[in-house]
GUDREN-507741 format. One line per field, with one value per atom (N, C-alpha, C): residue number from 1; atom name; x, y, z. Coordinates in steps of 0.05 Angstrom, whole numbers. Atoms other than C-alpha are relative to their C-alpha. Layout:
k	[NUM:...]
a	[CA:...]
east	[X:...]
north	[Y:...]
up	[Z:...]
//
This chain:
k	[1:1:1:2:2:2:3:3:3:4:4:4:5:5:5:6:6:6:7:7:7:8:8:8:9:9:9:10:10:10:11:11:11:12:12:12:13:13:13:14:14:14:15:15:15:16:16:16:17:17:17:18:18:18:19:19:19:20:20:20:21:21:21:22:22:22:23:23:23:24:24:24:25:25:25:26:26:26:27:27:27:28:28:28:29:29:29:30:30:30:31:31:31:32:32:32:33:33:33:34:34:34:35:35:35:36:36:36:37:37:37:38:38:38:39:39:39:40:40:40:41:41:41:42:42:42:43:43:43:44:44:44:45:45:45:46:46:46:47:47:47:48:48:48:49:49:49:50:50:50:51:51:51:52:52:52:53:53:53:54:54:54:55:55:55:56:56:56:57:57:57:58:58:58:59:59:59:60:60:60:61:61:61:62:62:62:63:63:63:64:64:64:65:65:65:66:66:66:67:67:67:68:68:68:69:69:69:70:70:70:71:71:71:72:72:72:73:73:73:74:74:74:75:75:75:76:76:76:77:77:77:78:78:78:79:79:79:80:80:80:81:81:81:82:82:82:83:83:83:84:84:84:85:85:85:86:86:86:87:87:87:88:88:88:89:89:89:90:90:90:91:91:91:92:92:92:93:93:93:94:94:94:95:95:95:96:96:96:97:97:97:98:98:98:99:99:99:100:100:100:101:101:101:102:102:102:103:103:103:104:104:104:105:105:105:106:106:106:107:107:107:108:108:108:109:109:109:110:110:110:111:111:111]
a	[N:CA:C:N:CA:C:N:CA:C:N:CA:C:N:CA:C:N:CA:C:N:CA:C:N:CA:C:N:CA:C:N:CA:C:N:CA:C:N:CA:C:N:CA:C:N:CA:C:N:CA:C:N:CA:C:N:CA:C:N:CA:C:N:CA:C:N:CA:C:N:CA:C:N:CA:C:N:CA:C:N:CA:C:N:CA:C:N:CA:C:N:CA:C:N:CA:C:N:CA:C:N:CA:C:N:CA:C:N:CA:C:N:CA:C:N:CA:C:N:CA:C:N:CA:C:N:CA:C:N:CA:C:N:CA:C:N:CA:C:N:CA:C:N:CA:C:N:CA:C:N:CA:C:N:CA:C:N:CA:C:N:CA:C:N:CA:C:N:CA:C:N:CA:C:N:CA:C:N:CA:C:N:CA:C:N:CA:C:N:CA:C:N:CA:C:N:CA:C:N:CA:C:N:CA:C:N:CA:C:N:CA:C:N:CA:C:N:CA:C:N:CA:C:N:CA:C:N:CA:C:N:CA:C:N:CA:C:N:CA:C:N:CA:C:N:CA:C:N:CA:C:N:CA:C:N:CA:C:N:CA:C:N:CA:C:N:CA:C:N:CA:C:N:CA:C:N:CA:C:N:CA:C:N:CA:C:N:CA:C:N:CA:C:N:CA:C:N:CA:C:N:CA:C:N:CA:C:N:CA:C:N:CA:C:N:CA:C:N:CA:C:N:CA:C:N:CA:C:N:CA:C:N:CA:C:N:CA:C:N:CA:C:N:CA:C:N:CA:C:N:CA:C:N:CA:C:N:CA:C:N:CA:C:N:CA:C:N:CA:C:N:CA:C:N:CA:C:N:CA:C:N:CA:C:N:CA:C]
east	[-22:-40:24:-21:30:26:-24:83:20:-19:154:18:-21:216:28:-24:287:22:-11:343:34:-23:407:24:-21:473:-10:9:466:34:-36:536:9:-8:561:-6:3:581:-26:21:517:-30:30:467:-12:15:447:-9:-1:447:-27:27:392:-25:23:354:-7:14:352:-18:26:320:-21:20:273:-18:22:247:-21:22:218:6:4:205:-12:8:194:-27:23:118:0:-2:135:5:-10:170:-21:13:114:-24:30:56:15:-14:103:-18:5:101:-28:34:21:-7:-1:15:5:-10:53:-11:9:9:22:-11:51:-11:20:16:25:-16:52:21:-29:122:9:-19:160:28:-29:237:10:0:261:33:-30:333:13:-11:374:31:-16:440:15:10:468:-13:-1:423:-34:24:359:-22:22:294:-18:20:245:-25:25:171:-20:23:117:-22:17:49:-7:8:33:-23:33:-41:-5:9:-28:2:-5:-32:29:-23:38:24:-20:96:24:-32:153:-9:10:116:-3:10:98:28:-31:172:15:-11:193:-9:22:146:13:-14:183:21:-22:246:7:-6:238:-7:-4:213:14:-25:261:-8:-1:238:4:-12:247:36:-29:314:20:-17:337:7:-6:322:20:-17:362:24:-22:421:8:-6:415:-1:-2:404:10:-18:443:27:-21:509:1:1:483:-1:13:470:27:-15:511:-9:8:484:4:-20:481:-12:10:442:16:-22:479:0:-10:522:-14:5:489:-29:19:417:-19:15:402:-27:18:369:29:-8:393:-1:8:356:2:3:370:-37:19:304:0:0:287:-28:26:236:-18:18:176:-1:-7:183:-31:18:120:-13:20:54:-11:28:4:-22:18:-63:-17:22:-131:-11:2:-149:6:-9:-106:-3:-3:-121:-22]
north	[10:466:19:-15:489:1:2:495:-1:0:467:3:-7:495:-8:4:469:-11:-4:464:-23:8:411:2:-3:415:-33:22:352:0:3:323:-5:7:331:-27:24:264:-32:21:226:17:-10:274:-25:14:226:-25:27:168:18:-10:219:1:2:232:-26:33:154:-5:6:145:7:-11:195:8:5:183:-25:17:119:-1:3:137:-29:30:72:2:-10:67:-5:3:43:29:-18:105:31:-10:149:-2:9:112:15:-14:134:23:-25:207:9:0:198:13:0:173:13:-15:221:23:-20:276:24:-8:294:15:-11:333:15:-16:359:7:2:340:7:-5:364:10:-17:376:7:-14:421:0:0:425:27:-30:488:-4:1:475:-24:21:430:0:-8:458:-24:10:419:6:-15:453:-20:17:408:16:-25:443:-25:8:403:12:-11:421:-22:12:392:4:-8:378:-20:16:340:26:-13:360:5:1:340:-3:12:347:-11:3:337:-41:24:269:-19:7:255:-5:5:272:-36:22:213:-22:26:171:-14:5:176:-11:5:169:-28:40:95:-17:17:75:-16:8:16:3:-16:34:22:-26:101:-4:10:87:-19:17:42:17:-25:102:19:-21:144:0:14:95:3:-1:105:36:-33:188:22:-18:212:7:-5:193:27:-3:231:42:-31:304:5:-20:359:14:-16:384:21:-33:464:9:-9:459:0:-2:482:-15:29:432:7:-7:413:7:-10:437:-28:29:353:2:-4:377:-9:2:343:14:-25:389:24:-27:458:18:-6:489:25:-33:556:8:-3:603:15:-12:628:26:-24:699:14:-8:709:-27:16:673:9:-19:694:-31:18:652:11:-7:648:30:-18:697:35:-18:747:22:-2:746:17]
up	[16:-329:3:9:-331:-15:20:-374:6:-17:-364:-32:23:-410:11:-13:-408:-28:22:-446:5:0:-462:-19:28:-508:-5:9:-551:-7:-2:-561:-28:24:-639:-6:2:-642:0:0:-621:-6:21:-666:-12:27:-711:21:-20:-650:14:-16:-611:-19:24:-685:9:4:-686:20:-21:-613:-6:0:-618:-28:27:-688:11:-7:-650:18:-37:-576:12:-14:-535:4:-22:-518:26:-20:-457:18:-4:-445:-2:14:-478:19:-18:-434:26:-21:-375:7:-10:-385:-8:-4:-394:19:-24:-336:24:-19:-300:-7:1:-327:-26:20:-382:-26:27:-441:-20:30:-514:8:0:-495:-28:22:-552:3:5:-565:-25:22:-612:5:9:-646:-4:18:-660:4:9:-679:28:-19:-618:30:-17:-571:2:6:-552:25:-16:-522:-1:-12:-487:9:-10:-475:4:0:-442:18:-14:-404:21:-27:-334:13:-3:-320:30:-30:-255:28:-25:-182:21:-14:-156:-20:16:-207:17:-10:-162:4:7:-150:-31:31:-222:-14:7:-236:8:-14:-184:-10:18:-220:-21:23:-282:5:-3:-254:9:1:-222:-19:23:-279:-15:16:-306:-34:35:-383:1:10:-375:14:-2:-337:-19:24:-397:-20:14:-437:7:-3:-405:-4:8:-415:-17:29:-486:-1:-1:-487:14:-25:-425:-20:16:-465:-28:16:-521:2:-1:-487:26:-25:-437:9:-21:-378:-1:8:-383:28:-26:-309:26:-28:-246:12:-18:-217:36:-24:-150:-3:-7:-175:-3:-8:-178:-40:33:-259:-18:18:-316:-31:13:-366:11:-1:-352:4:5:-330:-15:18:-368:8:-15:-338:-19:24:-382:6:-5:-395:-11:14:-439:-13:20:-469:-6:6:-506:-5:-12:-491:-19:13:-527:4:-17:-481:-23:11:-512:-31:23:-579:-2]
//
């Protein structure tokens, strides 16, 4: 499994328009990132900044990624939530989320 972190500005104006989507995520959209090996996607809020954290239990993400991406339900989605966010990932690096690299975990292991 591995863990992917990343990070977007959320655009004042369409807060309450991104709350609304993602109070009721599409299942369409939801079965998607299953499928693609997706595990405990969560995004988190902090003022308008928005942190995305999920775990990847497949063999090929860059594949799994592409998966998602032709998707026309997730592509409908994106129609509706692209408008709503600002890119903070270097122009040219082809990322719409900002990746962010894990600096520290602490694991069962640890404890």
């Amino acid at each position: 499994m591995q863990r992917y972190g990343s990070v977007i500005r959320l655009r004042p104006e369409h807060r309450d328009e991104y709350l609304r989507l993602h109070a009721a995520v599409w299942p369409s959209v939801q079965r998607t990132l299953r499928q693609a090996n997706i595990r405990n996607y969560t995004i988190f809020l902090h003022g308008d900044l928005l942190f995305g954290y999920y775990e990847y239990v497949g063999a090929d993400h860059a594949a799994d990624q592409a998966r998602i991406a032709a998707d026309p339900q997730t592509q409908q989605w994106w129609t509706l939530t692209d408008p709503c966010q600002e890119s903070l990932a270097e122009p040219g690096s082809g990322h719409w989320w900002a990746p962010m690299r894990e600096v520290w975990h602490l694991n069962e292991e640890d404890a």
